[in-house]
PADREN-747612 format. One record per residue (C-alpha): residue number from 1; x, y, z. Coordinates in Angstrom, 2 decimals, decimal comma. Layout:
NODE num      c1      c2      c3
NODE NUM       X       Y       Z
...
//
This chain:
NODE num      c1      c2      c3
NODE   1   15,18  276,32  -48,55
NODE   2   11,93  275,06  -50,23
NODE   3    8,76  276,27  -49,62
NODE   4    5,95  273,19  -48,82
NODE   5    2,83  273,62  -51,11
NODE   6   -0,05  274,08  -49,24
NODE   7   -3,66  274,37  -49,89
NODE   8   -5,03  277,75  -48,84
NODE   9   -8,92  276,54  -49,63
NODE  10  -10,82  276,27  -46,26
NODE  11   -9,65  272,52  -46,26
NODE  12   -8,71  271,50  -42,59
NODE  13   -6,71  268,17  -44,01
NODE  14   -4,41  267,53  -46,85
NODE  15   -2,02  265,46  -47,42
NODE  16    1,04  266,37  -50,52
NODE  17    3,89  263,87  -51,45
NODE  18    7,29  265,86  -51,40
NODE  19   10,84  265,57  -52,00
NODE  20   13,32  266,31  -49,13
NODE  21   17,00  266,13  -49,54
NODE  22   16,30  263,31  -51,81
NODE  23   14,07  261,18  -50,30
NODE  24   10,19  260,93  -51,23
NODE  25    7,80  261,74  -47,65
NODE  26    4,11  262,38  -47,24
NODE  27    2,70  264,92  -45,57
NODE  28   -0,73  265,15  -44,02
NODE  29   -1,06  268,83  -42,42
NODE  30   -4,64  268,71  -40,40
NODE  31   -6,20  271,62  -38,55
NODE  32   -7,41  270,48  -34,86
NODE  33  -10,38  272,50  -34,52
NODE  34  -10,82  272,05  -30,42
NODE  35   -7,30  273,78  -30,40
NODE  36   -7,11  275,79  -33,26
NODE  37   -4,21  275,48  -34,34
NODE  38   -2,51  272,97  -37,22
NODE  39   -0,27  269,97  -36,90
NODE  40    1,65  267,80  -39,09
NODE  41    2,18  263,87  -39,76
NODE  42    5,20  262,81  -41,98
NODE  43    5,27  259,33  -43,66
NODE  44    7,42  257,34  -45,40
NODE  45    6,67  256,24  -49,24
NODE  46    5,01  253,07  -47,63
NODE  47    2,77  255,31  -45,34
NODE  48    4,19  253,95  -42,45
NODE  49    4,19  256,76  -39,78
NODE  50    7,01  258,46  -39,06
NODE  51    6,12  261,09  -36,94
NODE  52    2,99  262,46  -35,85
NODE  53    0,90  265,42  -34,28
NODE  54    4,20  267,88  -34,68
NODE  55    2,14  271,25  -33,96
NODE  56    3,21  273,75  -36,74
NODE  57    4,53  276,44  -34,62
NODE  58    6,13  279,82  -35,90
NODE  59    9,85  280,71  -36,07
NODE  60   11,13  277,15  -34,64
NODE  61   12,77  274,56  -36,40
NODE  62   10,09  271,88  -36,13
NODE  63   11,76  268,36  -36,03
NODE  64   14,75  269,51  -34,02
NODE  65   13,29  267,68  -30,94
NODE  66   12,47  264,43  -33,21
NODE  67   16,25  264,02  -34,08
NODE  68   16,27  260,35  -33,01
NODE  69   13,34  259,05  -34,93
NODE  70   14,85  256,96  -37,83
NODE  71   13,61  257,45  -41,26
NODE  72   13,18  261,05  -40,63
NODE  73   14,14  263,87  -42,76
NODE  74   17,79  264,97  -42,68
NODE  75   16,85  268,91  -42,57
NODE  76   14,21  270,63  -40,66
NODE  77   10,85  272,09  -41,30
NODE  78   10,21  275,55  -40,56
NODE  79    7,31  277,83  -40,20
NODE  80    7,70  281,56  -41,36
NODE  81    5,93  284,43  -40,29
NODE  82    5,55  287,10  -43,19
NODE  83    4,58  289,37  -40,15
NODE  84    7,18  289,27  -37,87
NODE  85    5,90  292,37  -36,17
NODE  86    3,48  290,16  -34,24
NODE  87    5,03  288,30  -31,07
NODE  88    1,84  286,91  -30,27
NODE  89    1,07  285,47  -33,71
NODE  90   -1,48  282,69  -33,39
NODE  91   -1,95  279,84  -36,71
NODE  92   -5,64  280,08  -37,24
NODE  93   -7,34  277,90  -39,71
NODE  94   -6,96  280,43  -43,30
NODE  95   -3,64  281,74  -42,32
NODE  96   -1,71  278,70  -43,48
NODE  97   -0,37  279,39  -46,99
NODE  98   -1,52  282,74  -46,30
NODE  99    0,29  284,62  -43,43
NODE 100    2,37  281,77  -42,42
NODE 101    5,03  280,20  -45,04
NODE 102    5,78  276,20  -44,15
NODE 103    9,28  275,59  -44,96
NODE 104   11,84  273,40  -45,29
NODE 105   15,80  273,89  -45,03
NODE 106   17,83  270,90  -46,34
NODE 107   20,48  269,22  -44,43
NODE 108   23,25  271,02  -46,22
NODE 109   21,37  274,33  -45,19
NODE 110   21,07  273,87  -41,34
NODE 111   25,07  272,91  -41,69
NODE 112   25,68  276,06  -43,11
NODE 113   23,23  277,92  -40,51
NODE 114   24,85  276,24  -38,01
NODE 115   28,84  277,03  -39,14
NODE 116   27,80  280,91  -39,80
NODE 117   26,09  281,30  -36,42
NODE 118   29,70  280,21  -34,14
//
């Protein structure tokens, strides 16, 4: 797993080229003030839009639902909780980076998840 650089200033929108299982994406991470809460875009190397307005969400794998978009990453983002004591735990606007971890687990990763869990 690889932890996604974020920036913990009070910056509500950032965008950070990374690597995932090979493949250059960019990532523009944007909080929505009216909701407060954060949400993701990923983009190719061209900036064409890939996916959009994923809301980052604790202790779910994030793109599971996207599986059918081409072009897409071939693990899964992640979004950890350092405080797992907390059921109700709620993204505000300086927890990201902070509190909450954004992760991602490579392709070969969620295959092993996936063969240890059955």
């Amino acid at each position: 797993m690889t932890a996604i650089r974020v920036f913990t200033t009070l910056s509500t929108r950032w965008v950070e080229t990374v690597n995932l299982d090979g493949v250059n994406y960019r990532l523009r991470v944007w909080f929505n003030s009216r909701e407060s809460t954060w949400y993701i875009d990923i983009f190719d190397q061209n900036e064409v839009t890939i996916v959009g307005g994923i809301k980052l969400v604790p202790s779910v794998f994030l793109l599971t639902k996207y599986r059918s978009v081409t072009n897409l990453p071939a693990g899964n983002l992640f979004l950890f909780d350092s405080d797992q004591n907390d059921q109700s735990a709620v993204l505000g606007l300086t927890d990201l980076g902070v509190r909450f971890t954004l992760l991602y687990f490579s392709a070969a990763e969620i295959a092993q998840l996936s063969g240890s869990v059955g």
